[in-house]
N, C-alpha and C positions, 0 to 999 in steps of 0.2 A: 333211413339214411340221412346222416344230417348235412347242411352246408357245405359245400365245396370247401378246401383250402384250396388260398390267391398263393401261387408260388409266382417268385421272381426270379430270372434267372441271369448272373452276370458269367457273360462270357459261350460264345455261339459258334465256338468249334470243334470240332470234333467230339469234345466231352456232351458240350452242350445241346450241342445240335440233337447227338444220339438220345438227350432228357425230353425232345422235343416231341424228336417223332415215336418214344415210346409213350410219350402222356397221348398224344392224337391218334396211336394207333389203337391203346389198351384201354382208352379211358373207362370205358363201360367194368373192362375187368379188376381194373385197378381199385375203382369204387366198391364193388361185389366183396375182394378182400380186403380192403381198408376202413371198409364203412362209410367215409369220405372219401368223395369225387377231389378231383386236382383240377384246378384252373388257371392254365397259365395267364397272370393276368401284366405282367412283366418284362420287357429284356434290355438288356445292356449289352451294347460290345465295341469294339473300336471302328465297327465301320459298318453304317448303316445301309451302304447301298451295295455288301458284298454279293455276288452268285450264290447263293444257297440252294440247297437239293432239299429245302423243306419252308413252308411258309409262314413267317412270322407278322405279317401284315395287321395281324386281328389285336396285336399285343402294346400296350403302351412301348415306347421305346423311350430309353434314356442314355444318352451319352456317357453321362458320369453313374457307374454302379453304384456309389457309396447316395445316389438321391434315388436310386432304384431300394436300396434297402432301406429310405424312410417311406415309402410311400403307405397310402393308410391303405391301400388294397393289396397289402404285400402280405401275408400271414409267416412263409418259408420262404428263404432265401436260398438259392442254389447257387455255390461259387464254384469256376469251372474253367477260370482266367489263369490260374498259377500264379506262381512267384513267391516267394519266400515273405517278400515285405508288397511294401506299395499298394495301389488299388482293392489289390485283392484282400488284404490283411483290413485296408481300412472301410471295406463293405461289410462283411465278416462280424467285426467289431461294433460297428453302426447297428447293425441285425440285433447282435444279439443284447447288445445295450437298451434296447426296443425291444426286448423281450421277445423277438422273434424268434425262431429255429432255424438254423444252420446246418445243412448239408454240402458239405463238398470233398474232392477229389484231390484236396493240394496236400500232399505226405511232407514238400517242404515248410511250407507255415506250420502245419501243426508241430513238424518235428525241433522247433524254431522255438513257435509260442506255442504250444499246446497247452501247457499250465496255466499260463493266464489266461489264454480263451477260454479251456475249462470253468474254471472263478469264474471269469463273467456269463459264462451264461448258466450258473448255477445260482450265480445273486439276484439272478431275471427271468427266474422259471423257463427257463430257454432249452433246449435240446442243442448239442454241437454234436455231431455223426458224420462219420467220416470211411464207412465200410468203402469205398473206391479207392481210397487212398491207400490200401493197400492189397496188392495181390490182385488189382484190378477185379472181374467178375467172381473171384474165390470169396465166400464167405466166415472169411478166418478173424475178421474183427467180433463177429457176431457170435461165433463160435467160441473163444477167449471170451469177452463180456459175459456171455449167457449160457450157450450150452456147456461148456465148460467149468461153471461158476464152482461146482461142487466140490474141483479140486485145489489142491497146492498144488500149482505149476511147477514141475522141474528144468524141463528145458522146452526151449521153444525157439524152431532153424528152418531154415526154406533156401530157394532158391528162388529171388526176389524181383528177378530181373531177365526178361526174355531175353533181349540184345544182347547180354554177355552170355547168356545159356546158350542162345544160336550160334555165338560164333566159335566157341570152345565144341560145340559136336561137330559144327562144321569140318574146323579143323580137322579132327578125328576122322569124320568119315571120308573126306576127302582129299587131306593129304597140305593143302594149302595153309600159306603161312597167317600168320595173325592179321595184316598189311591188308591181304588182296580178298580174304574172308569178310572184313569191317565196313574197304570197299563195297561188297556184295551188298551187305546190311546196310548199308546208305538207300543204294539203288534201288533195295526193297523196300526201301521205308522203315526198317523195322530199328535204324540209327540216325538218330541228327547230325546234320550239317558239322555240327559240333557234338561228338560223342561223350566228352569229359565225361558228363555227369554220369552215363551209364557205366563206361569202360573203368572208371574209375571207381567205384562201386558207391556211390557217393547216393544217387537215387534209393541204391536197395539200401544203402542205409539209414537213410529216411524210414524207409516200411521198417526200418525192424528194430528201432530207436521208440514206435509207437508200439509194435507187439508187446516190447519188454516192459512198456510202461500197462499194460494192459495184464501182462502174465503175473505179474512181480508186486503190484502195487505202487508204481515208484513212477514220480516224478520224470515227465520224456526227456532224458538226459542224451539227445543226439553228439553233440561233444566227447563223450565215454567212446561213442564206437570205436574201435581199433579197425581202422578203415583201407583197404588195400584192393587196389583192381586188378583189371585183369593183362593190363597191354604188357606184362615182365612174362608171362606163361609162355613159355615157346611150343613148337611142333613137337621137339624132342622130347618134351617135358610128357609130353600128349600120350606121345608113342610108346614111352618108355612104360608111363603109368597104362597101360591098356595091357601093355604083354604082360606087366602083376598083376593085372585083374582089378583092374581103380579105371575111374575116370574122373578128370580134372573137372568141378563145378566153383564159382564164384558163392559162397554158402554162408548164407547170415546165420546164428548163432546167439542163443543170449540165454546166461544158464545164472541163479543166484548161488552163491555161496558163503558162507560163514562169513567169509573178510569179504565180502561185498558183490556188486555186480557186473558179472563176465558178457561183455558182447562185443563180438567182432565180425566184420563183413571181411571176408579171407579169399582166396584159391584156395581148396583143399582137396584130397583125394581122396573117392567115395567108393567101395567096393560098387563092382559092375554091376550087381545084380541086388545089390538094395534100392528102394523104392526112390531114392532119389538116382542113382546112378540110373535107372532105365529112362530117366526125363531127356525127351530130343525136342530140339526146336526152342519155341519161344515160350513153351507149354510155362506155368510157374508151380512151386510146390510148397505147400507150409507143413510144417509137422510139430504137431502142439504134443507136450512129453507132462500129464495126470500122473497124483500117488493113486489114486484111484482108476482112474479111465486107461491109465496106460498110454498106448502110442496114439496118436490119430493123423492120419493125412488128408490134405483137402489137396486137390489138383485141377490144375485149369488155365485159361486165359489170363493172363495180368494185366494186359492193355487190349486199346482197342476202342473203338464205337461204342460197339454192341454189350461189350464187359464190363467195360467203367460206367457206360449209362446205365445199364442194368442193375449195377450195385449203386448207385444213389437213387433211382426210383424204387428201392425195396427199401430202405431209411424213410423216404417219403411214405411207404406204406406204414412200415412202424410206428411214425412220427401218427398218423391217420389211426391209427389202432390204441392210442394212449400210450404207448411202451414211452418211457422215460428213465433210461438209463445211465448213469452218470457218463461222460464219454472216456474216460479211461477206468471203468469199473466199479470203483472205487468215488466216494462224494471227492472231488477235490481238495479240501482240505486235510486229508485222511492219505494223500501221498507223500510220501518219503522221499527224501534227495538221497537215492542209493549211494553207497559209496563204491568207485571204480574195485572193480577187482585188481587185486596188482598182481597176481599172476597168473597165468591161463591154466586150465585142468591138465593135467599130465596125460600125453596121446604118443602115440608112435610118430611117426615123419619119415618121410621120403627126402632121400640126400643124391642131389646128384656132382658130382667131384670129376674137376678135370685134372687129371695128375701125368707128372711125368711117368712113363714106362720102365721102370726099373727096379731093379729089384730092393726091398723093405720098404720100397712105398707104403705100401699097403698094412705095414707092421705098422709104419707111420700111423698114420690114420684110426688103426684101431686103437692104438696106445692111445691116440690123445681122445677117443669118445669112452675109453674104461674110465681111463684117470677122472672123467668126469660125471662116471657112472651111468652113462649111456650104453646100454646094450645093444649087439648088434639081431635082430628075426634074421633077414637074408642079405644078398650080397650078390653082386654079379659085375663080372669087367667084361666092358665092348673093348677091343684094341681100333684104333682109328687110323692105322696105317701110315702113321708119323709116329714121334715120339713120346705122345701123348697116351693116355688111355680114358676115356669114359667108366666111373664105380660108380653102380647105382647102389644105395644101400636102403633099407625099409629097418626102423627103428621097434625094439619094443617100445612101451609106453614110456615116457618121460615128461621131463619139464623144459620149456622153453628157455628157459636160464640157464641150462644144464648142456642142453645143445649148443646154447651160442658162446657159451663157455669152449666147449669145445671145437667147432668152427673156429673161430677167434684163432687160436693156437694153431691147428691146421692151418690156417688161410695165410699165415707168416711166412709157412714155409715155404722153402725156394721150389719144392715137387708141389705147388697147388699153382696151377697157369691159369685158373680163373677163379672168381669167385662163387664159394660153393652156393647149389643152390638147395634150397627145403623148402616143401608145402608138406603142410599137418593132412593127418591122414583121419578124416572125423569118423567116429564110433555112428548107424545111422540107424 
């Protein structure tokens, strides 16, 4: 067995802390499969004299992470701080400028700068590994990267995000509206004070801006996602979609094609009984789409203590075994700036239409989705006992230009009392 690696670790919360107590707990096991022992010989964090529920006393302490990643007992640096830019970005970069190795948890830096931290730490025989960073404890970075290498990726979709997966089943099973479900998920922890980032799909789109650059070869172009949350999904929307046999998920997406690369974080509607449709909770889901390998699903924890720690002490063990894999696949140099797809693949869609109750309404409505070659699968009117009516309609396959084409025309008329609403219905 040789020499321990010195890890340093910035940042001693909840990510961190769990890196902590699995090196103290497992170390003997950890060495057995790494070959190399872990010794924390490091920690950073903003506050030295917090309550902790583990003991860091034996460990150099530094204030400032970016002098915790020069230190000469530092070998790996574990970042565990967050944030897009600042501290974290400028430790990160110190590390791997020092030819150290890099492991962290932050899906917003990478999905920011992943390219150029890539380059640097390929100019500095450095490792940059980031399996926590997405999908929490799922091992779908690794998966992509390596067990997967053999194929051309087709598509590659999940559900990226527990806090918006909970609160859309919630919904569902319970009846409760978007407001007092989000509430809950505060309470439980499973949403911050401030949701933006989740509710807005903004996080999952973080994870899935890194997938595509892992599936595809391409340069992590977070900017490209078509990024959409989840606070516009109503109860109705819920209900409606469940009596078709769908249910509403918040669903990342990222497929190449000829004029370039499709990725979007959406609502869409998922048959009940395919592999994503049966996901309750916070559970999260990736499903990597091989010419070869065909379908594959990973399923599991995406956050948490015990999942995020666990997926960066398995990078420390890789990192201890010699594995040296470029961190998006691919050498750095060797990634392409995809070009945006400009139009999304042709799918069916779910139309839901508040129209006046009378009679050609309805003639209305199909005229303007023919005229634009939108066909109708089914159709069903709820009457709302006013003047109005509820038409729900399920599309064959089309194009989104084609729909909103149509929409557009409908949406003038004086028999449309609201605006119509559509979520894609994905193939899974």
């Amino acid at each position: 067995m040789t020499t321990p690696l010195r890890i340093g670790i910035a940042g001693l919360g909840t990510v961190g802390g769990g890196v902590v107590k699995i090196i103290q707990k497992h170390g003997k096991l950890l060495a057995q499969r790494g070959g190399a022992g872990f010794e924390i010989t490091a920690v950073s964090a903003r506050s030295r004299n917090k309550n902790r529920d583990f003991d860091v006393s034996a460990y150099a302490w530094e204030d400032d992470p970016v002098a915790m990643s020069r230190r000469d007992d530092v070998d790996i640096v574990i970042e565990a701080m967050g944030g897009e830019d600042g501290p974290a970005k400028a430790a990160v970069e110190t590390a791997l400028a020092a030819g150290k190795h890099v492991v962290t948890a932050n899906k917003a830096m990478l999905a920011h700068h992943g390219q150029a931290m890539a380059e640097l730490a390929e100019a500095n025989s450095a490792c940059l590994r980031y399996e926590a960073a997405v999908a929490g404890g799922i091992p779908c970075v690794k998966a992509l990267g390596e067990g997967l290498a053999a194929n051309g990726m087709t598509r590659v979709m999940g559900v990226l995000n527990g806090t918006c997966n909970y609160i859309l089943t919630t919904m569902e099973k319970t009846g409760a509206d978007y407001a007092d479900v989000l509430h809950d998920a505060q309470q439980l922890g499973y949403a911050e004070a401030d949701p933006s980032f989740d509710v807005g799909g903004i996080d999952a789109a973080h994870k899935l801006a890194l997938m595509a650059s892992l599936a595809f070869g391409t340069k992590v172009d977070f900017e490209g996602v078509k990024t959409e949350g989840i606070d516009r999904v109503s109860l109705e929307d819920i209900t409606h979609a469940a009596d078709m046999g769908y249910r509403v998920k918040l669903l990342g997406v990222a497929r190449m094609h000829d004029h370039g690369l499709e990725q979007r974080m959406q609502p869409c509607l998922v048959p009940v009984s395919s592999s994503i449709g049966v996901l309750d909770g916070v559970t999260n889901m990736v499903v990597c789409e091989g010419d070869f390998v065909g379908q594959t699903v990973f399923t599991g924890p995406g956050a948490g203590e015990g999942p995020t720690a666990s997926a960066i002490v398995a990078d420390l063990v890789d990192i201890a075994r010699g594995v040296r894999t470029p961190a998006f696949g691919v050498p750095a140099k060797d990634l392409v700036a995809a070009n945006r797809a400009i139009s999304l693949t042709p799918t069916a869609y779910y139309l839901r239409l508040a129209l006046k109750d009378q009679p050609g309404v309805l003639a209305q409505v199909t005229d303007a989705l023919g005229k634009s070659g939108v066909s109708i699968e089914q159709m069903h009117q709820n009457a709302n006992g006013g003047p109005g009516a509820t038409v729900l309609i399920v599309t064959h396959e089309t194009t989104r230009d084609a729909l909103d084409e149509a929409l557009t025309a409908f949406e003038a008329s004086e028999n449309c009392l609201a605006p119509p609403v559509s979520l894609r219905i994905e193939t899974v």
